[in-house]
VEXBA-294405 format. One record per residue (C-alpha): residue in one letter; x, y, z; residue number from 1. Coordinates in steps of 0.05 Angstrom, whole numbers, padded with zeros to 5 digits, always signed. Layout:
<r pami="a" u="X" v="Y" w="Z" dodren="NUM"/>
...
***
This chain:
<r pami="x" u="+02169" v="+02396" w="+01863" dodren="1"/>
<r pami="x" u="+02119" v="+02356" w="+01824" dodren="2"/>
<r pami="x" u="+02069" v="+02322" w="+01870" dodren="3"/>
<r pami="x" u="+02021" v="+02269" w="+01849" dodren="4"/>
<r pami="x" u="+01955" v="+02264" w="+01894" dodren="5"/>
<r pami="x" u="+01901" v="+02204" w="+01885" dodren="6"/>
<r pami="x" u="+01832" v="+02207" w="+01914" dodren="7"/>
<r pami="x" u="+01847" v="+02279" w="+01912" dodren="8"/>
<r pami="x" u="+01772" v="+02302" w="+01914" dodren="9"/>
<r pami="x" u="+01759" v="+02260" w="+01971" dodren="10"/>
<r pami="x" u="+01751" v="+02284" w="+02048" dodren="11"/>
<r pami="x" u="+01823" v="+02279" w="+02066" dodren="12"/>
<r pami="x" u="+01840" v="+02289" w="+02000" dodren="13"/>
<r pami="x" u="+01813" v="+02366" w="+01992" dodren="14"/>
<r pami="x" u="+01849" v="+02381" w="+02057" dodren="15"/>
<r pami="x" u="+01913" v="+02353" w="+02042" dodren="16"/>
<r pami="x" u="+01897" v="+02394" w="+01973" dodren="17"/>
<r pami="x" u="+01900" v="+02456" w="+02003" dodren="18"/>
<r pami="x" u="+01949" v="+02449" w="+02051" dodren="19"/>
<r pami="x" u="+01998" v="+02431" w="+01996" dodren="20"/>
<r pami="x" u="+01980" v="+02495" w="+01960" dodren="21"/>
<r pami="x" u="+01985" v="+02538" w="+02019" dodren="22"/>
<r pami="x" u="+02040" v="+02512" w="+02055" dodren="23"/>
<r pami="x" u="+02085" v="+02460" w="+02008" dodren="24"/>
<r pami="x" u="+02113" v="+02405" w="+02039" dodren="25"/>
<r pami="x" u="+02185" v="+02423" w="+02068" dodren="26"/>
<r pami="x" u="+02158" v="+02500" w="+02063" dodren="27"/>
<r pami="x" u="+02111" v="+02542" w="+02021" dodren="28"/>
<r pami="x" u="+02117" v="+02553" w="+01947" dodren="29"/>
<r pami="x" u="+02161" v="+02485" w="+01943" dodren="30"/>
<r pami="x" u="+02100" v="+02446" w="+01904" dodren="31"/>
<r pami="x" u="+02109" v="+02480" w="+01827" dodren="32"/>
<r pami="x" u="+02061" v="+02425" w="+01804" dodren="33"/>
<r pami="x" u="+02004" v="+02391" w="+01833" dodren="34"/>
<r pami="x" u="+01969" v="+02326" w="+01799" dodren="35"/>
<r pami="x" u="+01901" v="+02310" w="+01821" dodren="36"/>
<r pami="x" u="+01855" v="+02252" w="+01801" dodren="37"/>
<r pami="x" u="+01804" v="+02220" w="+01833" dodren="38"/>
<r pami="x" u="+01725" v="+02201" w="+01803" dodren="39"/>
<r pami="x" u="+01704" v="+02253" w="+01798" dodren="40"/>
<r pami="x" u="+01709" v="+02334" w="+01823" dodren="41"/>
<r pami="x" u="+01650" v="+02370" w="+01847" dodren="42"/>
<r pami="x" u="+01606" v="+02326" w="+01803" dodren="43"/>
<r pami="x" u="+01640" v="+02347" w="+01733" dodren="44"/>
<r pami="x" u="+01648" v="+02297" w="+01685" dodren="45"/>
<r pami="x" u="+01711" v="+02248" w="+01674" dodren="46"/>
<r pami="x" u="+01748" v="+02292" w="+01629" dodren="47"/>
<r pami="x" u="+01815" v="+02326" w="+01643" dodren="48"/>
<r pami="x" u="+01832" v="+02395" w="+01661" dodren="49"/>
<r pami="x" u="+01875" v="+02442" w="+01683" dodren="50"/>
<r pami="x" u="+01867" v="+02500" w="+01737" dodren="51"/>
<r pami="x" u="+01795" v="+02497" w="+01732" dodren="52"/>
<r pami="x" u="+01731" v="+02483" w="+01776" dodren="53"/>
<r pami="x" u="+01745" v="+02483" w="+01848" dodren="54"/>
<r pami="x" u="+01819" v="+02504" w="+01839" dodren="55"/>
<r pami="x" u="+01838" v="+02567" w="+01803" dodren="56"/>
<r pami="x" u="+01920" v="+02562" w="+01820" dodren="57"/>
<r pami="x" u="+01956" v="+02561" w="+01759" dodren="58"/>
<r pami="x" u="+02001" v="+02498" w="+01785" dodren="59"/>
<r pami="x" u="+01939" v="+02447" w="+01791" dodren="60"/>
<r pami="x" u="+01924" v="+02393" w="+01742" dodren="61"/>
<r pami="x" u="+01858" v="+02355" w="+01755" dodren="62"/>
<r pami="x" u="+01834" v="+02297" w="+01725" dodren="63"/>
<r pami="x" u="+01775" v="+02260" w="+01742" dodren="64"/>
<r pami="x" u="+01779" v="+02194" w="+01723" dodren="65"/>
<r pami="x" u="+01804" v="+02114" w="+01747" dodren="66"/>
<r pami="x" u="+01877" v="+02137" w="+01777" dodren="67"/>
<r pami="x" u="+01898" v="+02051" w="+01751" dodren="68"/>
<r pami="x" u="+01876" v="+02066" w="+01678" dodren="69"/>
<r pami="x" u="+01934" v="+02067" w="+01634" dodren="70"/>
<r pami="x" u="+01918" v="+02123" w="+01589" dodren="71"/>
<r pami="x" u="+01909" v="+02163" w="+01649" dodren="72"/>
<r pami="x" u="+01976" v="+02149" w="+01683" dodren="73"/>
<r pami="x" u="+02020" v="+02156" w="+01616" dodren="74"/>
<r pami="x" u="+02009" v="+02227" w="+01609" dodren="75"/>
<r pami="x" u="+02008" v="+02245" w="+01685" dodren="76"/>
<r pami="x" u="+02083" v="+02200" w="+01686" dodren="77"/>
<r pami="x" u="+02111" v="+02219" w="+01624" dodren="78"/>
<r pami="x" u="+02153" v="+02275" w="+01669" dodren="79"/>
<r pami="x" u="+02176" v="+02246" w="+01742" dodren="80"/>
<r pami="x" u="+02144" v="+02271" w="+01794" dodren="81"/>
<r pami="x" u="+02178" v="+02271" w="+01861" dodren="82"/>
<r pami="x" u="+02122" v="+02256" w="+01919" dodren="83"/>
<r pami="x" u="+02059" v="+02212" w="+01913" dodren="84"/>
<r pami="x" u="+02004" v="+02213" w="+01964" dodren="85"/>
<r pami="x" u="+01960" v="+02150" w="+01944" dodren="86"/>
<r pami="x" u="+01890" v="+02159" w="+01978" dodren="87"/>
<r pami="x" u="+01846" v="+02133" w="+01937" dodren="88"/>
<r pami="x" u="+01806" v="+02069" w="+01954" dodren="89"/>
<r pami="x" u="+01734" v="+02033" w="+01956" dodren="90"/>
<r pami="x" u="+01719" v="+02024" w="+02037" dodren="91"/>
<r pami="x" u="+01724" v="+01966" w="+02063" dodren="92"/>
<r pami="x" u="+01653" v="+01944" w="+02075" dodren="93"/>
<r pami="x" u="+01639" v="+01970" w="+01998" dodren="94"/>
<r pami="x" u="+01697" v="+01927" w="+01974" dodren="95"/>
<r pami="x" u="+01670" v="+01871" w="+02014" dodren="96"/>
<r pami="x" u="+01600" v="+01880" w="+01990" dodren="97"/>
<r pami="x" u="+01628" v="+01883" w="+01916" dodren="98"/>
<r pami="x" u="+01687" v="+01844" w="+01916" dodren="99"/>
<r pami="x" u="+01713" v="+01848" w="+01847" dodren="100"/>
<r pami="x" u="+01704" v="+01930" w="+01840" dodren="101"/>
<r pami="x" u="+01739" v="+01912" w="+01916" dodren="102"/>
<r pami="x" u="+01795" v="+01881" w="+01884" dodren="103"/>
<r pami="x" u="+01799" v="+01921" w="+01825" dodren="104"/>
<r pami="x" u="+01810" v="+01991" w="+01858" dodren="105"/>
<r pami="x" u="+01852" v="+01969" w="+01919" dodren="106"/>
<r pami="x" u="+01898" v="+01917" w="+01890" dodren="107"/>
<r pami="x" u="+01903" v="+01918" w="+01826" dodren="108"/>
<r pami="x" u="+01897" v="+01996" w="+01813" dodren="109"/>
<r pami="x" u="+01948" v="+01997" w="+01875" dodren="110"/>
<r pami="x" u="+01997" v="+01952" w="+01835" dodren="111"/>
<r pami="x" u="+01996" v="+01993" w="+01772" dodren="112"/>
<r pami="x" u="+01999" v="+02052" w="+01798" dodren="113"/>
<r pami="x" u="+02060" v="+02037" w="+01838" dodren="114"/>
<r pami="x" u="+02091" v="+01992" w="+01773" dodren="115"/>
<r pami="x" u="+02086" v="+02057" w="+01740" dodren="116"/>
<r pami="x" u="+02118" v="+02109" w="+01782" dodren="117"/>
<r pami="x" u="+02171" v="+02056" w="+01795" dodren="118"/>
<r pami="x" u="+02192" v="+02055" w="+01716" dodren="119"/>
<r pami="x" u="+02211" v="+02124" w="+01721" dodren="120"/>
<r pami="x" u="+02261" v="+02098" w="+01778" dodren="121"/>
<r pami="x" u="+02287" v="+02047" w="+01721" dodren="122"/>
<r pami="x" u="+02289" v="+02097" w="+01655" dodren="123"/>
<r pami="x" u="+02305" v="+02164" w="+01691" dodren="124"/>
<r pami="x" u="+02343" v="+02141" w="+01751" dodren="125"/>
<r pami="x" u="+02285" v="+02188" w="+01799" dodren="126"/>
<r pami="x" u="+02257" v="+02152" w="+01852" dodren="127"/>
<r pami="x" u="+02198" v="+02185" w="+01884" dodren="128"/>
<r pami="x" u="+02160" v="+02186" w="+01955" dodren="129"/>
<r pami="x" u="+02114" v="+02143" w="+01955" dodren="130"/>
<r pami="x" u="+02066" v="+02162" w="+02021" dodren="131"/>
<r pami="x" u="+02024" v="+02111" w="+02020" dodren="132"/>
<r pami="x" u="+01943" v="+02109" w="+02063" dodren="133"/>
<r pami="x" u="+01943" v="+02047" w="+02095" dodren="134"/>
<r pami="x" u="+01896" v="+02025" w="+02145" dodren="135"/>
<r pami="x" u="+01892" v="+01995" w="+02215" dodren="136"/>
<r pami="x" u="+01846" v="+01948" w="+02182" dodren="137"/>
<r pami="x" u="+01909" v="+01910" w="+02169" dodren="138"/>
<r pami="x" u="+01902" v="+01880" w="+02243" dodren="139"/>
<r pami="x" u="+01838" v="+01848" w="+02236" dodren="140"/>
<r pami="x" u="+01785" v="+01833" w="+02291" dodren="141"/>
<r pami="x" u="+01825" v="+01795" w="+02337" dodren="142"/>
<r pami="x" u="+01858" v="+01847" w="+02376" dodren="143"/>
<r pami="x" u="+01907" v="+01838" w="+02438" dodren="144"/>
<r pami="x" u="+01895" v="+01876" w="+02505" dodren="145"/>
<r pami="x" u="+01941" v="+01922" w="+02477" dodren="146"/>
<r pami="x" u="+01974" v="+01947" w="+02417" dodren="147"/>
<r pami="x" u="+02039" v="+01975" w="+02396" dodren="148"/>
<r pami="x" u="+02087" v="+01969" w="+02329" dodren="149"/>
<r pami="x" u="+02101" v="+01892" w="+02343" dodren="150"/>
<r pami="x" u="+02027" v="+01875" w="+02344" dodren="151"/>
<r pami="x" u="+02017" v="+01831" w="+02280" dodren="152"/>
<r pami="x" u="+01978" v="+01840" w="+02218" dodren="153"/>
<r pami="x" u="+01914" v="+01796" w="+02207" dodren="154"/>
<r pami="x" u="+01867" v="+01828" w="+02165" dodren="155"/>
<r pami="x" u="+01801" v="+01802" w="+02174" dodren="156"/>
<r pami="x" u="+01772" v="+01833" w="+02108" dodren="157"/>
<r pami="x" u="+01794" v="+01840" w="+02033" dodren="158"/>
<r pami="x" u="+01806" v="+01917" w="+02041" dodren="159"/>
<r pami="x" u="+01853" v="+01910" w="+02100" dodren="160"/>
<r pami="x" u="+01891" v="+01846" w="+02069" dodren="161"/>
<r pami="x" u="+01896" v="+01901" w="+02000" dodren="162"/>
<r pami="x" u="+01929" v="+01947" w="+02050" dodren="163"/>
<r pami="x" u="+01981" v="+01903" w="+02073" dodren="164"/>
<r pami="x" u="+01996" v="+01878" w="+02007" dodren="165"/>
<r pami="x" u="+02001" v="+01955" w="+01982" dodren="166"/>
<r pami="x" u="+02051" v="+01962" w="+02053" dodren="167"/>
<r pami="x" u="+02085" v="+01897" w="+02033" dodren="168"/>
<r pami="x" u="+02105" v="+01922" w="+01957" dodren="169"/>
<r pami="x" u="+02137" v="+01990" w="+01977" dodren="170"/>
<r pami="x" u="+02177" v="+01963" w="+02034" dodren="171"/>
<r pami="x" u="+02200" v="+01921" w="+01982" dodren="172"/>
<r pami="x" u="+02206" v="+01965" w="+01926" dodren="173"/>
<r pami="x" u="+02241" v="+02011" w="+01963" dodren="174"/>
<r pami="x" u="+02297" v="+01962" w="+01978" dodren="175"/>
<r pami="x" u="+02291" v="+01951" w="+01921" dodren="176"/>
<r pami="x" u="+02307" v="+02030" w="+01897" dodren="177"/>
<r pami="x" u="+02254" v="+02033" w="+01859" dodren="178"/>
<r pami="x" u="+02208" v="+02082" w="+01905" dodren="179"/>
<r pami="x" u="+02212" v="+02116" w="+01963" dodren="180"/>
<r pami="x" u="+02151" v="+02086" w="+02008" dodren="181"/>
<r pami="x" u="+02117" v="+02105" w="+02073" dodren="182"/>
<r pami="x" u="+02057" v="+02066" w="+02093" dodren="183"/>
<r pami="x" u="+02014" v="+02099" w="+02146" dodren="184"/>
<r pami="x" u="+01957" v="+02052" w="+02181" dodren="185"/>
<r pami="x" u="+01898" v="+02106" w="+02187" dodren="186"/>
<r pami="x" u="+01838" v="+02100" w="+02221" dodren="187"/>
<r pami="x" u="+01772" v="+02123" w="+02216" dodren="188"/>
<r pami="x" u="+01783" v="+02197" w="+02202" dodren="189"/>
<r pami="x" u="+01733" v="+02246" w="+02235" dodren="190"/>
<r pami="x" u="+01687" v="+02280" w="+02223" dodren="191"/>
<r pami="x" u="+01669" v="+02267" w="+02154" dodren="192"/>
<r pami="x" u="+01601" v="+02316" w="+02136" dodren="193"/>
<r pami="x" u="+01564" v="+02252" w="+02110" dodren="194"/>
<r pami="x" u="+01579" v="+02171" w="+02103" dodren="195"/>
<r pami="x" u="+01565" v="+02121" w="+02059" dodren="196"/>
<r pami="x" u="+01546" v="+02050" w="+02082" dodren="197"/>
<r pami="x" u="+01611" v="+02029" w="+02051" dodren="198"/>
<r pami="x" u="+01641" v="+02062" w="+02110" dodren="199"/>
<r pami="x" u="+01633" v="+02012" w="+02181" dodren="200"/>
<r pami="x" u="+01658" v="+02066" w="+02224" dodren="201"/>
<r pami="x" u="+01606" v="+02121" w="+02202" dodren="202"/>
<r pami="x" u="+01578" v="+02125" w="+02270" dodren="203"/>
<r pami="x" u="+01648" v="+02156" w="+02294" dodren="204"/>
<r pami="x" u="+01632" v="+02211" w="+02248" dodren="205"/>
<r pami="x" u="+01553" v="+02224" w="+02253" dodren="206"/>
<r pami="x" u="+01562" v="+02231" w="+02326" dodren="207"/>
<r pami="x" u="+01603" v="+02293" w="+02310" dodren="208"/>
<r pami="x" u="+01555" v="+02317" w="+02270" dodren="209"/>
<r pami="x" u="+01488" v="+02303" w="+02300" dodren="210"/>
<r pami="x" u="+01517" v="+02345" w="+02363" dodren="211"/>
<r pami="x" u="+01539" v="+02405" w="+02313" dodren="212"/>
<r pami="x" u="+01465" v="+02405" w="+02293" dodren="213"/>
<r pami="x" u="+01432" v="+02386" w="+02352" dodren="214"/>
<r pami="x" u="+01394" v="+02333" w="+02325" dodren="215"/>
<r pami="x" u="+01370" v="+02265" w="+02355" dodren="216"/>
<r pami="x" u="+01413" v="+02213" w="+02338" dodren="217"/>
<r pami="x" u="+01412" v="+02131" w="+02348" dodren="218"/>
<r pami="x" u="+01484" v="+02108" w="+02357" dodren="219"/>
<r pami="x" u="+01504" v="+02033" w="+02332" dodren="220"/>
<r pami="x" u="+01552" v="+02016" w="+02389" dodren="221"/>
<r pami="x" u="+01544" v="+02027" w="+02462" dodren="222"/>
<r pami="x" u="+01572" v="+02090" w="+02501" dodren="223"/>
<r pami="x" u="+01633" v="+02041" w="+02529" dodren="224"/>
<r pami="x" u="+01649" v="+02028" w="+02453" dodren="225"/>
<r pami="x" u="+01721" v="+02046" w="+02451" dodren="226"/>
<r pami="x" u="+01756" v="+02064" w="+02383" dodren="227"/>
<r pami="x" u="+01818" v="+02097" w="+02358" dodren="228"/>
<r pami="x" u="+01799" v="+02182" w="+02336" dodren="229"/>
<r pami="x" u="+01834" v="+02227" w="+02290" dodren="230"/>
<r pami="x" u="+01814" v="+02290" w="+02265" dodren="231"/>
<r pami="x" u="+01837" v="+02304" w="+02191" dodren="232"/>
<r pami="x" u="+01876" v="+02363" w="+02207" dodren="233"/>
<r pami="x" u="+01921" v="+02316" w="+02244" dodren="234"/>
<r pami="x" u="+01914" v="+02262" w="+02187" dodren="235"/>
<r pami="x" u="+01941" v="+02319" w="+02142" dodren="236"/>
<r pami="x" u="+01996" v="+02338" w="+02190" dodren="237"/>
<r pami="x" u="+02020" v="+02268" w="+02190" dodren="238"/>
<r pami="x" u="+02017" v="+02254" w="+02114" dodren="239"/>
<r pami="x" u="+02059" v="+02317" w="+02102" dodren="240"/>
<r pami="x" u="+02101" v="+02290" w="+02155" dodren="241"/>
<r pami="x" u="+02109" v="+02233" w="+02119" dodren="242"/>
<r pami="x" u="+02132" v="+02259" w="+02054" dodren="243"/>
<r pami="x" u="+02184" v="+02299" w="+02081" dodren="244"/>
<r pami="x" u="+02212" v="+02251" w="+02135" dodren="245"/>
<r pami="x" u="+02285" v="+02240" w="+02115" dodren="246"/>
<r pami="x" u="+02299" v="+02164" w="+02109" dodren="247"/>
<r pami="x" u="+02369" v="+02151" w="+02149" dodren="248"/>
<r pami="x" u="+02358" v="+02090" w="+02192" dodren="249"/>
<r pami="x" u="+02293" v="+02070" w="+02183" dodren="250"/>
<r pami="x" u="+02267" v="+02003" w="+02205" dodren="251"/>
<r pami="x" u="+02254" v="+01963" w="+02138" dodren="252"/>
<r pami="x" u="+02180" v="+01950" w="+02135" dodren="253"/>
<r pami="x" u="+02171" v="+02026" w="+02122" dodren="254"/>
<r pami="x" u="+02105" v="+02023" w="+02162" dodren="255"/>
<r pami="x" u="+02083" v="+02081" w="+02223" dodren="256"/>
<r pami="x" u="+02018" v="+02070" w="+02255" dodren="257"/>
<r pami="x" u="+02008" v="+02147" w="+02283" dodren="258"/>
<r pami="x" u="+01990" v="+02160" w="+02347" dodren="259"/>
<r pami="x" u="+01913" v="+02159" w="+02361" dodren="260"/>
<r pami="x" u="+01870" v="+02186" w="+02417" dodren="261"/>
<r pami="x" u="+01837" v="+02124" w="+02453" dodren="262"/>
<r pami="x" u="+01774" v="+02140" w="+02469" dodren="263"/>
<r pami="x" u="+01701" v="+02124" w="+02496" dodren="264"/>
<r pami="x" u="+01645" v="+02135" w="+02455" dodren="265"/>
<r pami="x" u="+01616" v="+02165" w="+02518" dodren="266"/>
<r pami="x" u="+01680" v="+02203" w="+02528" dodren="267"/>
<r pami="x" u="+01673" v="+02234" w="+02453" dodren="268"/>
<r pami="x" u="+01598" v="+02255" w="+02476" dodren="269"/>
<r pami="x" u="+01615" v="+02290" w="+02538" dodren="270"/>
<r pami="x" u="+01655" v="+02335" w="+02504" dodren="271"/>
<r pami="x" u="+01606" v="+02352" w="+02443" dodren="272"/>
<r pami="x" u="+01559" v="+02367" w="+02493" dodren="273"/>
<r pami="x" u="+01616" v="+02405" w="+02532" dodren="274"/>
<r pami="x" u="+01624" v="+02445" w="+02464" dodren="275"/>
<r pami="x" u="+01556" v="+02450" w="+02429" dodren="276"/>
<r pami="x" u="+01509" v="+02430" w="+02483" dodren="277"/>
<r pami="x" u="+01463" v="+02369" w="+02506" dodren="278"/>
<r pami="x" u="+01430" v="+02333" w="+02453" dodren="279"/>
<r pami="x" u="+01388" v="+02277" w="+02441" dodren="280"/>
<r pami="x" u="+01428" v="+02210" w="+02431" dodren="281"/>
<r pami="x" u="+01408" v="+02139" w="+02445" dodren="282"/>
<r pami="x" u="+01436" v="+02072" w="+02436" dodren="283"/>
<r pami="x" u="+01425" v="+02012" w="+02396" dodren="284"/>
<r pami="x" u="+01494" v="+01973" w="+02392" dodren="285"/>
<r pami="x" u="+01499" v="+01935" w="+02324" dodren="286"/>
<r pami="x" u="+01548" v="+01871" w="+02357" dodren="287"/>
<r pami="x" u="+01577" v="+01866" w="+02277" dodren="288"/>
<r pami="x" u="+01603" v="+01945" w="+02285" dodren="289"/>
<r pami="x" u="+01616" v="+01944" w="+02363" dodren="290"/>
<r pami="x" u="+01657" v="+01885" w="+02340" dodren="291"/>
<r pami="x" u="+01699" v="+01908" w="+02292" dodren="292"/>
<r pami="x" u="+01694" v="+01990" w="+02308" dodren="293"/>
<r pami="x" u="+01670" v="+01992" w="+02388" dodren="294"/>
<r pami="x" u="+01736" v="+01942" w="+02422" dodren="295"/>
<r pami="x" u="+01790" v="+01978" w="+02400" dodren="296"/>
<r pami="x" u="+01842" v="+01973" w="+02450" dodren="297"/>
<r pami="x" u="+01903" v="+02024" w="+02470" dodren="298"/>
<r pami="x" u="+01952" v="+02036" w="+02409" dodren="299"/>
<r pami="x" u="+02023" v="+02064" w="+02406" dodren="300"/>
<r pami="x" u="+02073" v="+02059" w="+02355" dodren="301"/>
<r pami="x" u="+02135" v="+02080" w="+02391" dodren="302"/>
<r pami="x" u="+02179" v="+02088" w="+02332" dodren="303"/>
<r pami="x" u="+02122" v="+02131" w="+02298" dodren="304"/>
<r pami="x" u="+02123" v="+02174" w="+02360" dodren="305"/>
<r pami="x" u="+02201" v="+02171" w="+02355" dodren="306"/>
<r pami="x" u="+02193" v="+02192" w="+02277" dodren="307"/>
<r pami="x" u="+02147" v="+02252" w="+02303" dodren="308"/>
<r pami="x" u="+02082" v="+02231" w="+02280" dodren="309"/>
<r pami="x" u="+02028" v="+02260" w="+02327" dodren="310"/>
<r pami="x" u="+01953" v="+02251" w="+02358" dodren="311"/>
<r pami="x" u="+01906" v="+02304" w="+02371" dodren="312"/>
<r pami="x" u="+01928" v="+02321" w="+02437" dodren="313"/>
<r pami="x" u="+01871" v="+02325" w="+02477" dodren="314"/>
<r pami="x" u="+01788" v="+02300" w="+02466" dodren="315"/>
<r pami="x" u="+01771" v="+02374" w="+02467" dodren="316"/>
<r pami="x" u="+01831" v="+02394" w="+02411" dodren="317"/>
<r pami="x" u="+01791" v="+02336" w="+02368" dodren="318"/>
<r pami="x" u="+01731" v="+02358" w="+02375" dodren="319"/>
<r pami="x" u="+01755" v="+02428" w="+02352" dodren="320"/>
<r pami="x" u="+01802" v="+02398" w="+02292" dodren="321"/>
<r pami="x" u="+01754" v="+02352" w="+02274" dodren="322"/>
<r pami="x" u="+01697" v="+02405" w="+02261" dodren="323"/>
<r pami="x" u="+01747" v="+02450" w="+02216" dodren="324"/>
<r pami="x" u="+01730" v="+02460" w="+02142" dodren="325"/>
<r pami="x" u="+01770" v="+02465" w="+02084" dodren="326"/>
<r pami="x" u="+01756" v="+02538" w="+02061" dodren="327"/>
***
């Protein structure tokens, strides 16, 4: 199987990585080629190369470079490859902040790179999986009481209206027959080791790791800020689910929202300091981040729960999947 991975040197990315290589995606040793690109890979340069630098198996390809360019996608396409995980992105309050660069990576690089896997549908008759990293900033800022998979899409920034467009061209394309697409609407994966200010949520992941270090720490949204929390171990599981999910009967946006833990901000501190100890946090809620990040309300998809996508399981389980490295 010949799997393509974008934003493959990212945080979800090097996990999904590995997983691939250790584990394949319907079982172990079924991924005989892996394609990664993304900027750039441990800091090398953007030059191509093959089982070198941070992966020494033999069936790895990395390239760092723009995943949209078209000299970069000709040679990566000029054999079919059968599953495409498309993580790459600019966060959405980087996009927003730099709308063009915005617009360039998440649209436009979105477009070709899904134009281009689709002509192999068209010359070769091979049409891949497409699994595709949405985002549940396709609902926007308004948000009901609560949520489920009828709640509709209002994106209140560029980067989520990107991801609905991206959603909106494999559903379809994939009636289409030229790809095979699964959209998945993500949130803010924890816990990342360190954030960006492109990233809005990056309080969801300091948290985690001020209380693995026991340092003092001034949180942005109050301790009754409620958000949506998902480890990347479980992010993982549910991409991989993705890509091997057989399509019979599926409804025909081609879009899961996975199940999320709803939780407290006070309710993800009580259990660091269950697993690591007391430390020193205060708060100074931001209303632009408790806003957007800090009123999320309860969330299930009951046809992703049908199609056996997953949470966490308990605030305890995240904590512990959450804090896992890649080795």
């Amino acid at each position: 199987m010949r799997v393509l991975v974008t934003g493959a040197a990212g945080f979800v990315g090097t996990a999904l990585v590995e997983r691939l290589l250790h584990d394949g995606i319907a079982q172990a040793g079924d991924v005989s080629e892996l394609l990664l690109v993304d900027r750039q890979f441990a800091g090398r340069p953007a030059i191509g190369r093959r089982s070198e630098g941070s992966h020494r198996d033999v069936r790895v390809t990395e390239l760092a470079a723009d995943f949209s360019r078209p000299e970069i996608l000709e040679p990566l396409l000029s054999r079919p490859v059968d599953v495409v995980f498309h993580l790459a992105s600019m966060p959405g309050a980087q996009a927003q902040a730099q709308p063009t660069e915005g617009d360039r990576a998440n649209l436009w690089g979105m477009l070709a790179l899904f134009e281009r896997i689709a002509e192999q549908a068209t010359a070769r008759g091979h049409v891949a999986r497409v699994v595709y990293a949405s985002s549940v900033a396709v609902y926007g800022d308004a948000l009901p009481e609560t949520m489920d998979e009828h709640t509709a899409a209002c994106p209140a920034i560029s980067y989520g209206t990107h991801k609905l467009i991206g959603e909106l061209v494999l559903a379809d394309w994939t009636r289409r027959g030229k790809l095979d697409g699964v959209s998945l609407r993500l949130p803010g994966i924890v816990a990342r080791p360190e954030l960006s200010s492109g990233h809005g949520s990056a309080f969801m992941s300091q948290i985690f790791r001020v209380a693995q270090r026991g340092d003092a720490y001034t949180c942005p949204v109050s301790p009754a800020a409620t958000a949506w929390w998902m480890s990347r171990t479980c992010c993982v599981d549910n991409l991989l689910h993705a890509a091997r999910l057989r399509s019979d009967g599926w409804h025909a946006s081609r879009v899961w929202t996975p199940p999320v833990l709803h939780l407290s901000v006070g309710e993800i501190v009580d259990a660091l300091v269950r697993r690591f100890g007391a430390f020193e946090i205060a708060y100074a809620p931001v209303d632009r981040i408790e806003q957007r990040f800090g009123r999320q309300p309860p969330l299930i998809d009951h046809r992703a729960v049908a199609a056996g996508f997953r949470h966490d399981g308990t605030i305890d389980e995240l904590v512990r999947h959450a804090l896992l490295e890649v080795q």
